[in-house]
N, CA, C and O atoms as CSV, one atom per row, in Angstrom:
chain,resi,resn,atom,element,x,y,z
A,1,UNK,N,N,-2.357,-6.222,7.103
A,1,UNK,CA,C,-1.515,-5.532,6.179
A,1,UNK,C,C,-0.052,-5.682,6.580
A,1,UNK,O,O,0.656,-6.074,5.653
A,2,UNK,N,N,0.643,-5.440,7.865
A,2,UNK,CA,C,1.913,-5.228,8.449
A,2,UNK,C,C,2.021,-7.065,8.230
A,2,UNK,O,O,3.200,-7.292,8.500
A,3,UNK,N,N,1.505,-8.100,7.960
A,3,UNK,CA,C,1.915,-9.362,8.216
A,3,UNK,C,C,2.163,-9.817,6.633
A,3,UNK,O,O,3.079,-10.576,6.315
A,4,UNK,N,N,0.853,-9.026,5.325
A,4,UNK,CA,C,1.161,-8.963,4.362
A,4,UNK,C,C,2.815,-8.399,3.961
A,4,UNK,O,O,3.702,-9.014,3.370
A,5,UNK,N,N,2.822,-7.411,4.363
A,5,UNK,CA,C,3.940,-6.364,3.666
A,5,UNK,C,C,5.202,-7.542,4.204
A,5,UNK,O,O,5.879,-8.109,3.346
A,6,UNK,N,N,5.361,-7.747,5.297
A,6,UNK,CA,C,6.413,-9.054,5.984
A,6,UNK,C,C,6.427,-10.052,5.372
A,6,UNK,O,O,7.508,-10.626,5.500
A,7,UNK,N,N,5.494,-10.738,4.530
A,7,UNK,CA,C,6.054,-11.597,3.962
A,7,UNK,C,C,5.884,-11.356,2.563
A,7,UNK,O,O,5.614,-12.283,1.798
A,8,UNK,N,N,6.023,-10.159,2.169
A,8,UNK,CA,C,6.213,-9.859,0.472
A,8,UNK,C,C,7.687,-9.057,1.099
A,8,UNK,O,O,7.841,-8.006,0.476
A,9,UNK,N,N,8.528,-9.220,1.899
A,9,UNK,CA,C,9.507,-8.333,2.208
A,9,UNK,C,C,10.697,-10.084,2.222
A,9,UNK,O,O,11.835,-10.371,1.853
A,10,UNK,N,N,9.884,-10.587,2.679
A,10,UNK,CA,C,10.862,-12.355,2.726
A,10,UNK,C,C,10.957,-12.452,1.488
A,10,UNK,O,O,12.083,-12.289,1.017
A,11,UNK,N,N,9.988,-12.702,0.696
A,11,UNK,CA,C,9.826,-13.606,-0.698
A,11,UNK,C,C,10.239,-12.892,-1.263
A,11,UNK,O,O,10.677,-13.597,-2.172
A,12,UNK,N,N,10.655,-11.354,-1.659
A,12,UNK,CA,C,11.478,-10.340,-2.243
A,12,UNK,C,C,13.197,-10.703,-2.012
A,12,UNK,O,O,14.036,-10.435,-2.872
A,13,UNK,N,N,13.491,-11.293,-0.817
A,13,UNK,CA,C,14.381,-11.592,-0.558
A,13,UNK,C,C,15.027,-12.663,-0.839
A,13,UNK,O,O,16.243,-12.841,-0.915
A,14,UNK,N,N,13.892,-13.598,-1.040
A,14,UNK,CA,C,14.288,-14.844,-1.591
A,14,UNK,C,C,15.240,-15.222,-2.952
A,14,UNK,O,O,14.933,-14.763,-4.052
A,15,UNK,N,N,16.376,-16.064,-2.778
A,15,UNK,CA,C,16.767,-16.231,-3.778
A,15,UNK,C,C,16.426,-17.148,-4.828
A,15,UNK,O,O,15.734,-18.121,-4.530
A,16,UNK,N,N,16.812,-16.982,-6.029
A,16,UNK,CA,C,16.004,-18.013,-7.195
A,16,UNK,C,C,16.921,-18.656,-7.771
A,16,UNK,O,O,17.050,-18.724,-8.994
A,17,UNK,N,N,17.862,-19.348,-6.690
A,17,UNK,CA,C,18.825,-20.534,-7.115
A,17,UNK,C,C,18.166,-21.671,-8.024
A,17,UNK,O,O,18.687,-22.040,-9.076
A,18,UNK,N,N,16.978,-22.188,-7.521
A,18,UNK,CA,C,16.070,-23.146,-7.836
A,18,UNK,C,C,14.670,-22.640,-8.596
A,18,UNK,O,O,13.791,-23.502,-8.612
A,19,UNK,N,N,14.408,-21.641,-9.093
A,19,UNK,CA,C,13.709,-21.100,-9.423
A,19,UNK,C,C,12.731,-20.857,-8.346
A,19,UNK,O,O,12.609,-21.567,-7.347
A,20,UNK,N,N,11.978,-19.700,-8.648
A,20,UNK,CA,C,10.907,-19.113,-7.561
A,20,UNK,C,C,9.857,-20.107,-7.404
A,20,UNK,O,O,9.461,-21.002,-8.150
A,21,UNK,N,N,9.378,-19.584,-5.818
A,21,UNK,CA,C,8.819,-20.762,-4.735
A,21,UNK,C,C,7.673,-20.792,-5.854
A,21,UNK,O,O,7.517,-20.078,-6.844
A,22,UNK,N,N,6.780,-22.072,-5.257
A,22,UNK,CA,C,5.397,-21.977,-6.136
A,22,UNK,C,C,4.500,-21.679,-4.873
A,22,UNK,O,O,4.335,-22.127,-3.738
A,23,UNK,N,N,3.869,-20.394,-5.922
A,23,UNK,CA,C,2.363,-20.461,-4.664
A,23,UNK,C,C,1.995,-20.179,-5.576
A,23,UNK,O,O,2.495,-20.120,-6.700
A,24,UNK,N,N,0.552,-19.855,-4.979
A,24,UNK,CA,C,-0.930,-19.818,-5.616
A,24,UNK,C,C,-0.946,-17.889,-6.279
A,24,UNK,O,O,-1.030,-17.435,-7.420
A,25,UNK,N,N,-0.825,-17.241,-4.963
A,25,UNK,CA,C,-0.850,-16.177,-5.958
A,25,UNK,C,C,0.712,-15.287,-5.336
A,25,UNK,O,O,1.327,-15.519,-4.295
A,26,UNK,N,N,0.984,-14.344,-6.304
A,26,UNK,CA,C,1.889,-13.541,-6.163
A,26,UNK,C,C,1.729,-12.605,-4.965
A,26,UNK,O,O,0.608,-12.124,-4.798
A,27,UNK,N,N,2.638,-12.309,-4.169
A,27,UNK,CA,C,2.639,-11.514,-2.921
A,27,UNK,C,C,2.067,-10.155,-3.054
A,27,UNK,O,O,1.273,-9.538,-2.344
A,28,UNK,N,N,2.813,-9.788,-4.390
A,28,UNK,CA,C,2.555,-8.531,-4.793
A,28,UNK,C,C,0.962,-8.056,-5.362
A,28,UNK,O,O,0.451,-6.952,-5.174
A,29,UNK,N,N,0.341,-9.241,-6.119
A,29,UNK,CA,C,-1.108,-9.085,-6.598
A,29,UNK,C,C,-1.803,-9.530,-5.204
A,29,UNK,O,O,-2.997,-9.240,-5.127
A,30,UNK,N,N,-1.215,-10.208,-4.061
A,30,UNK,CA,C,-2.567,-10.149,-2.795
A,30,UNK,C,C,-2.481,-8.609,-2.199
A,30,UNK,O,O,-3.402,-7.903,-1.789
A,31,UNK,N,N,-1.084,-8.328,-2.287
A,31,UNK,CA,C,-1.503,-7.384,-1.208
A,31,UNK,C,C,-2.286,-5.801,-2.099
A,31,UNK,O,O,-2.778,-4.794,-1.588
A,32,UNK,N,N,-2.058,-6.286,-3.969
A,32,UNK,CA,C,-2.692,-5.102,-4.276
A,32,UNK,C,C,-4.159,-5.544,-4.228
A,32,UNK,O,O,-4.935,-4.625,-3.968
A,33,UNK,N,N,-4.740,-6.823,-4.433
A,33,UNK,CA,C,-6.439,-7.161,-4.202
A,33,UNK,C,C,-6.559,-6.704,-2.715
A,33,UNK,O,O,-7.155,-5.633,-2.821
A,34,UNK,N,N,-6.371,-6.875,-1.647
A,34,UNK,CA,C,-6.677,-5.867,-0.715
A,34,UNK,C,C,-6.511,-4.381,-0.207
A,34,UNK,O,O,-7.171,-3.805,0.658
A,35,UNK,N,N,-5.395,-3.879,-1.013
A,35,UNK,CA,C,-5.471,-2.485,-0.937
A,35,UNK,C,C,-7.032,-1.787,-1.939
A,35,UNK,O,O,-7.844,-0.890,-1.710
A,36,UNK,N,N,-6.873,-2.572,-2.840
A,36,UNK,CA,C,-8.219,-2.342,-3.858
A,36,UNK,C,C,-9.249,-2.783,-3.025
A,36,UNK,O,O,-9.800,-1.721,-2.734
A,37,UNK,N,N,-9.823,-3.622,-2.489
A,37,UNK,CA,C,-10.699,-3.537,-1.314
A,37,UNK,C,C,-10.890,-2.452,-0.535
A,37,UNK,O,O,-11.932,-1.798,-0.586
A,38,UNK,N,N,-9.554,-2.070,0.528
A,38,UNK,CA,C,-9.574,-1.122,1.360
A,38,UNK,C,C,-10.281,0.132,0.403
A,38,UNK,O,O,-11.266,0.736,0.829
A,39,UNK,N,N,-9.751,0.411,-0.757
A,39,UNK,CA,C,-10.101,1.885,-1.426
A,39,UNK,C,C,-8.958,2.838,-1.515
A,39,UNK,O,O,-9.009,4.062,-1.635
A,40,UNK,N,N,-7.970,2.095,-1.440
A,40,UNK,CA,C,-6.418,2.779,-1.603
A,40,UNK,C,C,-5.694,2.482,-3.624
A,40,UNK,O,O,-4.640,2.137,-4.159
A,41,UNK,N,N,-6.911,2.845,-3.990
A,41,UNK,CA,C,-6.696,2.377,-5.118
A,41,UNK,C,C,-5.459,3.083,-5.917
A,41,UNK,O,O,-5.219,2.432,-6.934
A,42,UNK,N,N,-4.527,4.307,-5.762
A,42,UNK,CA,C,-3.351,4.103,-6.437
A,42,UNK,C,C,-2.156,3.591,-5.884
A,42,UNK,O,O,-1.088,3.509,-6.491
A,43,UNK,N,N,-2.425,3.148,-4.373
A,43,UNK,CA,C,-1.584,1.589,-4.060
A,43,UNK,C,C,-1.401,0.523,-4.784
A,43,UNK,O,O,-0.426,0.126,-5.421
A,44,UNK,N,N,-2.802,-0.041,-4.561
A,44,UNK,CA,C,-2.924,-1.088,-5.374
A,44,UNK,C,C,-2.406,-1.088,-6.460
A,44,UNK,O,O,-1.583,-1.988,-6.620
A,45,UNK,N,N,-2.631,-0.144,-7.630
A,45,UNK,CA,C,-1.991,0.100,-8.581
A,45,UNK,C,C,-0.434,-0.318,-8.846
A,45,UNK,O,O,0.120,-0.735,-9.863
A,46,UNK,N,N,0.084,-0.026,-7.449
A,46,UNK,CA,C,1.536,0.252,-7.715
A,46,UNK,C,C,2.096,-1.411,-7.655
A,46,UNK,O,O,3.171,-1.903,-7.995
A,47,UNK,N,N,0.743,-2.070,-7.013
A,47,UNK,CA,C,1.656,-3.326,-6.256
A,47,UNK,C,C,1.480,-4.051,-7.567
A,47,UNK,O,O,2.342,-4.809,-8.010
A,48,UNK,N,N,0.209,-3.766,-8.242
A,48,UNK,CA,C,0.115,-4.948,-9.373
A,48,UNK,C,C,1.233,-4.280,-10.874
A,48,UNK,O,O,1.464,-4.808,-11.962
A,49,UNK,N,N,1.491,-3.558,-10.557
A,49,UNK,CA,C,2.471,-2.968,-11.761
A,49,UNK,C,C,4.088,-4.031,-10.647
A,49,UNK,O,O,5.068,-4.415,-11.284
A,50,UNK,N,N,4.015,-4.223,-9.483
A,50,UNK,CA,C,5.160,-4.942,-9.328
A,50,UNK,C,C,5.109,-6.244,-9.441
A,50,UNK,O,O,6.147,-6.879,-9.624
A,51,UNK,N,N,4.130,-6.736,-9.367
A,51,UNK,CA,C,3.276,-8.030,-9.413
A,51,UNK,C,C,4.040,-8.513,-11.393
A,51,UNK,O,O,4.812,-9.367,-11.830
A,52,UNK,N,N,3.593,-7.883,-11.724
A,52,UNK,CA,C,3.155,-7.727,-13.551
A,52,UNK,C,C,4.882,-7.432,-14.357
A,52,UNK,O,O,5.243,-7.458,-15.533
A,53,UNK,N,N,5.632,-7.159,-13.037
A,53,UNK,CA,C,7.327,-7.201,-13.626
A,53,UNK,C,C,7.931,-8.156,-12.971
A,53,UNK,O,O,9.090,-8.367,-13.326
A,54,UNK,N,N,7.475,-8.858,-12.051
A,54,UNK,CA,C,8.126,-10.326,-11.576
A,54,UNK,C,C,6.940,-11.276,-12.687
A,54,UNK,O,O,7.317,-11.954,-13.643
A,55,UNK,N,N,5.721,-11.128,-12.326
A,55,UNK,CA,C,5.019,-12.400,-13.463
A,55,UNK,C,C,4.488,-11.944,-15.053
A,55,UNK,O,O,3.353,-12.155,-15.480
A,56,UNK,N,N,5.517,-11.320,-15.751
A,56,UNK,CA,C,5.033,-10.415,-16.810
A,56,UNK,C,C,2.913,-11.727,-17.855
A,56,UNK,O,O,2.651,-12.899,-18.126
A,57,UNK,N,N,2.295,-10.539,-17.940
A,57,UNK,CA,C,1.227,-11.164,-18.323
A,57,UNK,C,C,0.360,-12.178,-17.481
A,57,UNK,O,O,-0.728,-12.633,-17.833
A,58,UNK,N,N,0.840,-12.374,-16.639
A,58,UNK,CA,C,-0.448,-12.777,-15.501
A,58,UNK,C,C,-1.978,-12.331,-15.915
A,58,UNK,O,O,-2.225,-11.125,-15.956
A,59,UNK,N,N,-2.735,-13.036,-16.143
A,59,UNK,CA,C,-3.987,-12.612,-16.548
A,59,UNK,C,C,-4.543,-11.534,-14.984
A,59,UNK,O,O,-4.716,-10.317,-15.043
A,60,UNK,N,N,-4.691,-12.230,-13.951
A,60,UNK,CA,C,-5.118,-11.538,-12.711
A,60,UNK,C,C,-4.545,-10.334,-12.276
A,60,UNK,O,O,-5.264,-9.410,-11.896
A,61,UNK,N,N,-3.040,-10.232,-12.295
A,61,UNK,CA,C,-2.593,-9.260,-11.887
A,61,UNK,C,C,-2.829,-7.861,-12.939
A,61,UNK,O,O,-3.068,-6.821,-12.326
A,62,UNK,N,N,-2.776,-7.754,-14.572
A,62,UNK,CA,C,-3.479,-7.657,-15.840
A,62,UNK,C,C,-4.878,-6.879,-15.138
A,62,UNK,O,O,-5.183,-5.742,-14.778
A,63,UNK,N,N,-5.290,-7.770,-15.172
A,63,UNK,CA,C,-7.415,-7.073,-14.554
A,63,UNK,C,C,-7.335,-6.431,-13.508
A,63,UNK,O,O,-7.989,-5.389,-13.465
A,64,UNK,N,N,-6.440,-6.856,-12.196
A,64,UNK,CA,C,-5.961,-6.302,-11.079
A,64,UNK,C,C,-5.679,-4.565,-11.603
A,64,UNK,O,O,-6.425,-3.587,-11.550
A,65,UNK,N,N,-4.323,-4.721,-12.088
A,65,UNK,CA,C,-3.693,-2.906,-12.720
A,65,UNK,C,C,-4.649,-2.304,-13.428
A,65,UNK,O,O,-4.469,-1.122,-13.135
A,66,UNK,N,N,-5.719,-2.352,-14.310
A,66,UNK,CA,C,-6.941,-1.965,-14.769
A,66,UNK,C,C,-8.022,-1.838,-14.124
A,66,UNK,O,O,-8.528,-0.720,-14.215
A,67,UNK,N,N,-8.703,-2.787,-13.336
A,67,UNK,CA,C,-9.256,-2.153,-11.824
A,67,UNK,C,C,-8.706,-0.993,-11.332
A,67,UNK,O,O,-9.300,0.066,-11.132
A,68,UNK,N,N,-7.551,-1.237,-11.148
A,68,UNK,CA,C,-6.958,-0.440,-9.941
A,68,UNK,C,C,-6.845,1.189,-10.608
A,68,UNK,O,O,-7.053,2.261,-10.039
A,69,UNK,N,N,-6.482,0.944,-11.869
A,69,UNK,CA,C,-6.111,2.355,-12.586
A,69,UNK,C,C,-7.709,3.245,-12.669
A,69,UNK,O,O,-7.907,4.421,-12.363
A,70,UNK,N,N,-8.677,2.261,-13.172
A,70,UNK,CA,C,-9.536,2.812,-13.142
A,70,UNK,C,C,-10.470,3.475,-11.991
A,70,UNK,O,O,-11.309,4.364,-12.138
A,71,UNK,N,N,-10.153,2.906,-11.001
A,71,UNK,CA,C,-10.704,2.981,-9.469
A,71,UNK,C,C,-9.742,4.249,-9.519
A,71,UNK,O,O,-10.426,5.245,-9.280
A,72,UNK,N,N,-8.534,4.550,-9.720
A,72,UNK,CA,C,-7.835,5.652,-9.343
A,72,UNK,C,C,-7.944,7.001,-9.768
A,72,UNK,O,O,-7.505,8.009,-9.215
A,73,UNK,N,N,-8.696,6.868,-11.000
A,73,UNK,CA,C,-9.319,7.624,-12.058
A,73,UNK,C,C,-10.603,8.415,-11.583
A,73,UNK,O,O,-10.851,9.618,-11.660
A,74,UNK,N,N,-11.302,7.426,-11.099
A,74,UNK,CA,C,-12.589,8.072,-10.389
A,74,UNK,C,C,-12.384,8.672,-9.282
A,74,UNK,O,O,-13.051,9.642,-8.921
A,75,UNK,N,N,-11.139,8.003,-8.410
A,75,UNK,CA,C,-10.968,9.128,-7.250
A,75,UNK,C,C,-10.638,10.734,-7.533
A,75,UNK,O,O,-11.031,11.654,-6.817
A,76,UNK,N,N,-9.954,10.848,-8.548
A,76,UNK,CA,C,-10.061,12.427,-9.043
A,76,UNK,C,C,-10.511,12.715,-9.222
A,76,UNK,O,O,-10.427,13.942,-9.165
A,77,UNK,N,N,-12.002,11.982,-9.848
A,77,UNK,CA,C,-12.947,12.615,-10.323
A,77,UNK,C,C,-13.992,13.270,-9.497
A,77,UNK,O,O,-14.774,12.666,-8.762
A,78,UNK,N,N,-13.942,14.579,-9.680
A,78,UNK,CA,C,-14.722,15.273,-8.598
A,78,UNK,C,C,-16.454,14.525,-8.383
A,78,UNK,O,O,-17.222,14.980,-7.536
């Protein structure tokens, strides 16, 4: 997690002289698919709602925030 959060703290930093780096997935949708793993599900939530305003409509990050909302839903639920 502390090596995740470090390098979604670089690539946040990064500038987009040249347009943004290419990777595979967004910093912000890995580190919310493993908070959703862990069971920190209104984390997750938060990361793919940041995920979803740098890559607006991302299909993954999309299913990601709906997982996540819903996982967050049931945690209240007694």
């Amino acid at each position: 997690m502390a090596l995740l959060r470090t390098a979604i703290t670089i690539a946040d930093g990064m500038a987009y002289a040249f347009g943004p780096p290419l990777i595979d997935k967004p910093s912000h949708e890995l580190l919310g698919e493993e908070l959703l793993m862990m069971g920190r599900a209104r984390e997750a939530k938060a990361e793919f709602d940041r995920a979803l305003l740098e890559t607006p409509n991302r299909p993954l990050a999309k299913r990601g925030a709906a997982q996540a909302a819903a996982a967050a839903r049931r945690e209240k639920t007694p």
